[in-house]
Structure formats: structure tokens, C-alpha cells
C-alpha positions in Angstrom: 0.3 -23.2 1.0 3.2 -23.6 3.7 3.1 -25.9 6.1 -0.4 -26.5 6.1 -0.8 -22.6 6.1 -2.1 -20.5 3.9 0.2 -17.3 2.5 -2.2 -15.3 1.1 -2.5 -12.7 3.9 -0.4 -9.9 4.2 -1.7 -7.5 6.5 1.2 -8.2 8.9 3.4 -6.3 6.7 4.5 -2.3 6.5 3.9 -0.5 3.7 5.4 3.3 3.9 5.0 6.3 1.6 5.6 10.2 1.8 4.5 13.0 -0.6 6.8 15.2 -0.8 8.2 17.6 -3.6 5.9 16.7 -6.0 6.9 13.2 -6.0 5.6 10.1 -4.2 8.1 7.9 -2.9 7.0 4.2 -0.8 8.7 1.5 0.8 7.8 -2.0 1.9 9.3 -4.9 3.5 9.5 -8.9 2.4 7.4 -10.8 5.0 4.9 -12.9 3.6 3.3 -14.6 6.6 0.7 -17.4 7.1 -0.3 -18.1 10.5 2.9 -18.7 12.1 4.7 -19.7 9.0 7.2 -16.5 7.4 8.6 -16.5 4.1 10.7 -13.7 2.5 9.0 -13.1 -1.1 11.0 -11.2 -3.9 7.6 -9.9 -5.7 7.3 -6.6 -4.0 4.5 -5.3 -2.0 5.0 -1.8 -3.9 4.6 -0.8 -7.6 4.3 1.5 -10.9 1.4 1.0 -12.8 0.8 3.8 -15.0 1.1 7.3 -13.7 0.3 5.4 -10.2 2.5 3.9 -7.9 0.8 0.9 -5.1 2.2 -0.6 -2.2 -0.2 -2.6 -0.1 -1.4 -5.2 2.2 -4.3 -7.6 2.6 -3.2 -10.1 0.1 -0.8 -10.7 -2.2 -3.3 -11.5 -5.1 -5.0 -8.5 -4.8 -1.6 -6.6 -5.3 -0.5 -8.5 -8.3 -4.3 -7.7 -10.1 -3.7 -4.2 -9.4 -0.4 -4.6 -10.7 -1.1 -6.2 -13.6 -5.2 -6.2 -14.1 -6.4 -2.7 -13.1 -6.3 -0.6 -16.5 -6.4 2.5 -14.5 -8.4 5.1 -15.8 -7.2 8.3 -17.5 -6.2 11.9 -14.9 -8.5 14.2 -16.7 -6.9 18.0 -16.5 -9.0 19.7 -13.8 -9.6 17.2 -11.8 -8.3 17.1 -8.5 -6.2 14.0 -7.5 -8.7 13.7 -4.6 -11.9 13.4 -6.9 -10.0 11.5 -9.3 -9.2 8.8 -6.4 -13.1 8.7 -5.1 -14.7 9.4 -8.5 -12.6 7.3 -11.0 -9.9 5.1 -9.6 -11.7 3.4 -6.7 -14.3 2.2 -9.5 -12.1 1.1 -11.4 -10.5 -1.0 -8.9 -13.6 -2.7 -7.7 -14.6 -3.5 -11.2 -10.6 -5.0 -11.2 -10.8 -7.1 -8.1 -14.6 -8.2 -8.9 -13.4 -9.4 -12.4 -10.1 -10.6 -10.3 -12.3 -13.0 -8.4 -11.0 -11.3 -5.3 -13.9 -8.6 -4.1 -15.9 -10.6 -1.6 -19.2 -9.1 0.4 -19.9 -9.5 3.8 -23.8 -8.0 5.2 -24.3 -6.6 2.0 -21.4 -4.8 1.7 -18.9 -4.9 -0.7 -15.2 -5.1 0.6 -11.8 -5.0 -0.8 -7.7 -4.4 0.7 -5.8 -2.1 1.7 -3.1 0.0 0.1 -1.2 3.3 -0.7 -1.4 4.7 -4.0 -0.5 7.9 -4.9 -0.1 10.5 -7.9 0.6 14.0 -8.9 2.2 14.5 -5.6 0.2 12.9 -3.6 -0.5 10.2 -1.5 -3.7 8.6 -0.5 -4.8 5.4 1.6 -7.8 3.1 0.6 -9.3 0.9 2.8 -11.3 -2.0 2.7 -14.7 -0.5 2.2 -12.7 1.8 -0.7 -12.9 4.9 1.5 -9.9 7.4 0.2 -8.2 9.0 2.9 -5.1 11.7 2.5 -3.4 12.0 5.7 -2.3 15.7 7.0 1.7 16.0 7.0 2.1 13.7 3.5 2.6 10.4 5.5 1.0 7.3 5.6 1.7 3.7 6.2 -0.6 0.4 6.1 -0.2 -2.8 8.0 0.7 -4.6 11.4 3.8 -2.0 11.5 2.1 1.2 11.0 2.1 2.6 14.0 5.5 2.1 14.8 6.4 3.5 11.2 4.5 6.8 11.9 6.0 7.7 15.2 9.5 6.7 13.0 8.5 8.9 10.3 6.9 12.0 12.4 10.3 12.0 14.3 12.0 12.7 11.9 10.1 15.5 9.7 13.5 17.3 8.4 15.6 14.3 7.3 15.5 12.8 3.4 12.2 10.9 2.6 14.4 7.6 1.9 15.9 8.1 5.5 12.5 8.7 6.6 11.0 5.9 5.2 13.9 3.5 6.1 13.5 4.3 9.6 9.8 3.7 9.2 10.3 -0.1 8.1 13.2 -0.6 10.6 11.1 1.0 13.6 8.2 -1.6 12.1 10.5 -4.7 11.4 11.8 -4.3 15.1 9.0 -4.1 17.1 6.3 -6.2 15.0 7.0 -10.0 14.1 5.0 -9.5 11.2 7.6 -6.9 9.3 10.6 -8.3 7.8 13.7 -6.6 5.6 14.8 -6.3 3.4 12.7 -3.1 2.1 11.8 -1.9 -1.1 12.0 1.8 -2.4 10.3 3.2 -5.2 9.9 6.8 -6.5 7.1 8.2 -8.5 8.0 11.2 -10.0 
């Protein structure tokens, strides 16, 4: 706690990613934010874990037990990185966060975060209620910041997926108080 605030959110934050190539590359930004209260943190918002690379929002908890907790289950040949996703990783990330302590319900229904994670050449965002979504175009981005990192990032369809994603953070970072650099890049082959 800071200030009598807690820092455990961080859905004011920008999370970036692009599938391109047959790689996946993300960036993210610093801000750790509680209330009012900012702090730059040095544990990154995006990951490897496996044949998997993260980069989230939500809470910082949940990201290091999918960092360091979620065993993530073996790509079987055949399967399509889409199926895989719905039919084997989200499992395996509830039964993570449950054993995490961090799953909560609300009504009856059981909820997570929100994050990137991507594979195989491609990238996929789930939600809270562990919906997989794949945007068209190979995009996506998570957070307060999104929005302005998408128009960033659609802009500019021809330049280098770094330059892309750059200008998707520094698009986010300028126009939303809850995105701060410095940013983060990592490439999953």
C-alpha cells in the first residue's frame, strides 16, 4: 500500500501486441497506479512463459501467477491455436488463479483479468469472464490506453511492428494519465 492506497490495480495501464510474421511481439508501459497515487514498477507487465508470451492488466498479482504459477498446458500438433486458447489454456489459467487465491465470483459467475497472450503467430485477448478473442488485422491492446494505442497502431499499418507498437504506448502515455514510459518490448518467436 501507498499512501493509504492500494497498488494492486492495473487496468490504467497499456499493454500492446501485433502478430505479425509468424512472431508475436508486445509492449507495455511502467505505471503502477492506486487511486491517485503512481509508481513506476521495474517487474514488467509483459512476459515468456513457455511457448507463450503475456502482457496484461487487472492486477499485478494475477500477472506474476501466470508468470510464475500457470504450468501451461502442452500445443498438441493439430490443434488450432484458437481451440487450444478456449479448450486448454483458459482452463488452465482459471485452475492457476483459483489455486492463486486471485479468481473471485460475482452472481455466480466466475471472473478473472485481462491480458494478451499469444503463440504460434498469433495473438489473442482474454477477458475477465475468460472469453478468447483474436482481433482482425493482428492487433490488440488492453487497458485505460487502448483506444488511443489502436488508432496509433491502425495508422501506421506499413511501418516496423516495434515502431508500431512504440507509437501505440506513446499515443497511450500522452493522452491517458494512467500510462506511463518507459515501455517494454518483447518478441516471441
Amino acid at each position: 500500500r501507498v499512501s493509504g492506497r492500494s497498488m494492486e490495480k492495473v487496468n490504467v495501464t497499456c499493454i500492446v501486441g501485433i502478430a505479425r510474421a509468424g512472431r508475436v511481439i508486445m509492449g507495455a508501459d511502467s505505471a503502477g497506479i492506486g487511486g491517485l497515487d503512481k509508481r513506476i514498477r521495474i517487474d514488467c507487465k509483459a512476459f515468456i512463459n513457455g511457448e507463450l508470451i503475456f502482457g496484461g492488466t487487472t492486477s499485478f498479482r494475477m500477472l506474476q501467477l501466470l508468470q510464475f504459477s500457470l504450468s501451461p498446458p502442452p500445443i498438441i500438433e493439430g490443434t488450432t491455436p484458437y481451440a487450444y486458447a478456449v479448450k486448454a489454456l483458459v482452463p488452465a489459467i482459471r485452475h492457476c488463479l483459483k489455486e492463486g487465491g486471485w479468481a473471485k465470483t460475482e452472481s455466480g459467475q466466475e471472473q478473472g483479468g485481462t491480458f494478451l497472450v499469444g503463440f504460434r503467430g498469433r495473438l489473442f485477448t482474454i477477458y475477465s469472464d475468460y472469453q478468447v478473442a483474436e482481433e482482425a488485422g493482428g492487433i490488440a491492446a488492453v487497458g485505460c490506453g487502448d483506444a488511443y494505442a489502436m488508432g496509433a497502431m491502425h495508422a501506421l499499418p506499413d511501418a516496423d511492428p516495434e515502431a508500431r507498437l512504440r507509437a501505440g504506448l506513446e499515443a497511450a502515455a500522452a493522452y491517458s494519465a494512467g500510462v506511463a514510459p518507459p515501455f517494454t518490448f518483447i518478441t516471441l518467436p
